[in-house]
N, C-alpha and C positions, 0 to 999 in steps of 0.2 A: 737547751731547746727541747721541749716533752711535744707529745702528739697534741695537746689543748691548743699550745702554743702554735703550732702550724695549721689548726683547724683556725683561730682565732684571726693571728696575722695575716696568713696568705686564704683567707676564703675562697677567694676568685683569684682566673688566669689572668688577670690584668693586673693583683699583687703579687704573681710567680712573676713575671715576664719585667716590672719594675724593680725586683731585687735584682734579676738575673743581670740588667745593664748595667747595673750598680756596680758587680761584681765582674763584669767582663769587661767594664770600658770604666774606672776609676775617675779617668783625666776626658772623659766625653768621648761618645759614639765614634768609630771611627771604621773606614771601608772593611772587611772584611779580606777584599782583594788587592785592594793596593797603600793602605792603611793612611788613605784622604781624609777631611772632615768628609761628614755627610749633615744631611739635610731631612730632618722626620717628614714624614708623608701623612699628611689625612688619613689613615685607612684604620677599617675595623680591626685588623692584626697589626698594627702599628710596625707598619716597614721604613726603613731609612734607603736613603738614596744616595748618590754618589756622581757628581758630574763629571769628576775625570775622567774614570774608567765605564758609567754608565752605566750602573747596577743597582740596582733594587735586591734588598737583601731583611729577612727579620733577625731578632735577636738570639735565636736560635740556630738558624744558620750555621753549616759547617761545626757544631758543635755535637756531645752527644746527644741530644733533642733533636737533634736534623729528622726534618720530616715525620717529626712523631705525631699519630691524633687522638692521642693520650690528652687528657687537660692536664694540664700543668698540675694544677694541685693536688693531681693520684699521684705523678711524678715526687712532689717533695713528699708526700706522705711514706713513700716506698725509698728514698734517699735517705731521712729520719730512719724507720725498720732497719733496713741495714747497716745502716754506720751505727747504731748504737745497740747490736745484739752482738754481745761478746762470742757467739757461737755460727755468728752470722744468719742466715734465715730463709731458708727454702722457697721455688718458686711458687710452689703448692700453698704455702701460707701467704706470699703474696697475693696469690689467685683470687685466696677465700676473704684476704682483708680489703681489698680493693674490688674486689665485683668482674673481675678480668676474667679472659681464656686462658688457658694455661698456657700457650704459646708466647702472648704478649706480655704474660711476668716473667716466662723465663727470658723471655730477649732484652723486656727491662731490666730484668737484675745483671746479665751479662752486660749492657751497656753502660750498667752504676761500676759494673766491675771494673771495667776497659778503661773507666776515669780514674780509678783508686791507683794505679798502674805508677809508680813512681820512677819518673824521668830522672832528676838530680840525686845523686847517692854517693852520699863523701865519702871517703875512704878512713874504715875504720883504724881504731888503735886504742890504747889504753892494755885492757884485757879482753880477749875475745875467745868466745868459744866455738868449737865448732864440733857439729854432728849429722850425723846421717838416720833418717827414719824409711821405714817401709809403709807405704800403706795400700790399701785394696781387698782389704777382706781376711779370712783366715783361710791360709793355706797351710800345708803341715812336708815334715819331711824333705823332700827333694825339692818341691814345689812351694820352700818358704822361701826364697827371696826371687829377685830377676835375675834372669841367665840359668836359673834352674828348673829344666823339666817346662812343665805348661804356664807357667809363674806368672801371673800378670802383676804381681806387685808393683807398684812403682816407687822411685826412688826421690825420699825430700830430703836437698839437702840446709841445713838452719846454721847460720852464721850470727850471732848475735852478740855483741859489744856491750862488758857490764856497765848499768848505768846510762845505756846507748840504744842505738836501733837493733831492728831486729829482721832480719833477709832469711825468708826462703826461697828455693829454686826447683824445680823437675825437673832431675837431671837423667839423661840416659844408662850411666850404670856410676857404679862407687870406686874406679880405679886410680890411682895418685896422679893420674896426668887430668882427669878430670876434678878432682876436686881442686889440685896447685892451680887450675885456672877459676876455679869459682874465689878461694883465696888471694889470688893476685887479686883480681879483678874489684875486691868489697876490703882486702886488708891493707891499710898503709903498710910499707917498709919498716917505719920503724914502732911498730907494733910493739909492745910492750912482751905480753904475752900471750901466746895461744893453746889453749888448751883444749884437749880433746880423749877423748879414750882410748885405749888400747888396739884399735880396728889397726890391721897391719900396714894397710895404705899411706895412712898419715905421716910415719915416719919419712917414707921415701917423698911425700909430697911435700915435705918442711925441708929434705935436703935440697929438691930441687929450687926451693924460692930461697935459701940462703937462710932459712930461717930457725933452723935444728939447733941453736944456742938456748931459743927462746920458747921452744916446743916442750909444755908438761904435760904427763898423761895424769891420766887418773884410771886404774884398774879395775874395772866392775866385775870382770872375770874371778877376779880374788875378791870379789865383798866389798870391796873398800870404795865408796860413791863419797867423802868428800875428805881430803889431806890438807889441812888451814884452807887456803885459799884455792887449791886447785880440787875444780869438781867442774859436773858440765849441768849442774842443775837448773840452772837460769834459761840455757835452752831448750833444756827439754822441760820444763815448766810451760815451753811454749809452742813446743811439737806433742805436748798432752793437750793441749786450748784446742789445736787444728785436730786433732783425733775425734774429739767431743762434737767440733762441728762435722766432722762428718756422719760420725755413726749418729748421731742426738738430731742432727738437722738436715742435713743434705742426704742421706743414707746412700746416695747411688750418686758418683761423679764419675766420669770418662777422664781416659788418662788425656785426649785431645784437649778440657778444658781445664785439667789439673792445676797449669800455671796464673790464671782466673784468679781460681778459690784463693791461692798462694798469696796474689797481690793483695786480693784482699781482705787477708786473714794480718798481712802485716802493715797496712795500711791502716788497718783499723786499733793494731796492738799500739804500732808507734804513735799513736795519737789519743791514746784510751783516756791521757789527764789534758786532753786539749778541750775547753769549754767551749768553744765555739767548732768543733766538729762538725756538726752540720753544715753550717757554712763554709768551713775549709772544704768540706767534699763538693756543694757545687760550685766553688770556685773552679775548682778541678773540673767538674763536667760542661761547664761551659771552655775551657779551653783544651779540650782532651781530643782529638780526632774520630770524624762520622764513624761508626762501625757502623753496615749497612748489616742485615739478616743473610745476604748473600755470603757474606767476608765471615760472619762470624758461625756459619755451617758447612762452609767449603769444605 
């Protein structure tokens, strides 16, 4: 799907709003509340209805779109923009591509984001790597990582499965009881292998999950970044992609919406040879829960 294509197809909000049913009701329309048939209503916003529970309701509804008065088709133009910029894409360039205030692109693109948000996540296995990144600017000395000094660094941590998905997290600090739980929680048991670097943590976080038979490092400290098979290059292949959007595109994120960018910096990686991307992302945004302006500046 190119921008021609979404200029062509969806011109008007009455071809956003006929894909969006499409994609939110497969098997036909159904209550939003208590999941009845309904019944279309005459109306200029095409509302459906509901005699059990007695609700009038549009196709929007309860989705990310709730109460937007955005037209629909700056909507897909700005869904297209970020699902298919590998560096993701500021709200300052939405602003200027779309004719918006800067307010109402950044709350658009944080609501494209809150869709990207991936609910099902199988537990990996094969070979998996795992690593830790800093990011937040250049600090030097005392004040290069967190817990050091004034440090605002914050901590990503990247779990990715060769040949597989790809999870990062903001995680509070790097100690073996916090990562053994980011690893339980994304690696199956019987895990093949994990590899990771020499950071002194990982040891004790592979003794506590049972897993130190299966744990390789790889020593960057001695030079040595790949031994046949065991290197951590694949993740951090992909903790370079998120660096690039930061400093190249976003230049300035808070650590409050850190985990955001994260979803959808991997949202958009695990799906980079999906051709119908577009559409799997407003699939997702029609079933992804309201983020109100209130929720998401609390």
């Amino acid at each position: 799907m190119t921008l021609p294509d979404i200029n062509e197809m969806f011109s008007t909000d009455d071809k956003c709003r006929e894909l969006l049913k499409r994609l939110r009701w497969p098997d036909g329309v159904r209550c939003i509340r208590c999941g009845n048939e309904t019944a279309p209503l005459e109306t200029e916003k095409e509302l459906f209805y509901c005699k059990k529970c007695d609700y009038q309701f549009s196709i929007t509804a309860g989705s990310i779109f709730n109460d937007s008065h955005l037209p629909l088709t700056k909507w897909f133009i700005a869904t297209l923009l970020l699902c298919e910029a590998r560096k993701g894409m500021s709200a300052n360039q939405i602003k200027r591509t779309l004719g918006v205030s800067y307010k109402t692109a950044w709350y658009l693109c944080h609501r494209i984001r809150a869709a990207m948000k991936e609910i099902e996540r199988p537990m990996m296995d094969g070979t998996v790597e795992v690593d830790e990144t800093y990011v937040g600017g250049v600090q030097r000395g005392h004040q290069r990582k967190p817990g050091f000094g004034k440090s605002t660094k914050q901590i990503v941590i990247g779990i990715r499965q060769r040949g597989g998905d790809l999870r990062f997290f903001h995680a509070k600090d790097a100690k073996s009881g916090t990562l053994a739980n980011f690893i339980r929680d994304n690696v199956s048991a019987d895990v093949d292998v994990i590899v990771t670097d020499e950071f002194n943590a990982y040891p004790t976080a592979m003794k506590e999950l049972a897993l130190a038979g299966r744990h390789k490092t790889i020593k960057h400290k001695s030079k040595v970044y790949v031994d046949g098979d065991i290197h951590t290059n694949t993740v951090e292949n992909a903790f370079s992609l998120l660096k690039r959007g930061i400093i190249g595109t976003w230049h300035r994120i808070s650590a409050k919406h850190l985990a955001a960018y994260l979803d959808e910096m991997t949202f958009r990686f695990n799906r980079r040879k999906n051709a119908n991307l577009f559409l799997d992302t407003l699939r997702h945004m029609v079933t992804a829960p309201v983020l109100t302006f209130e929720k998401l500046t609390a």
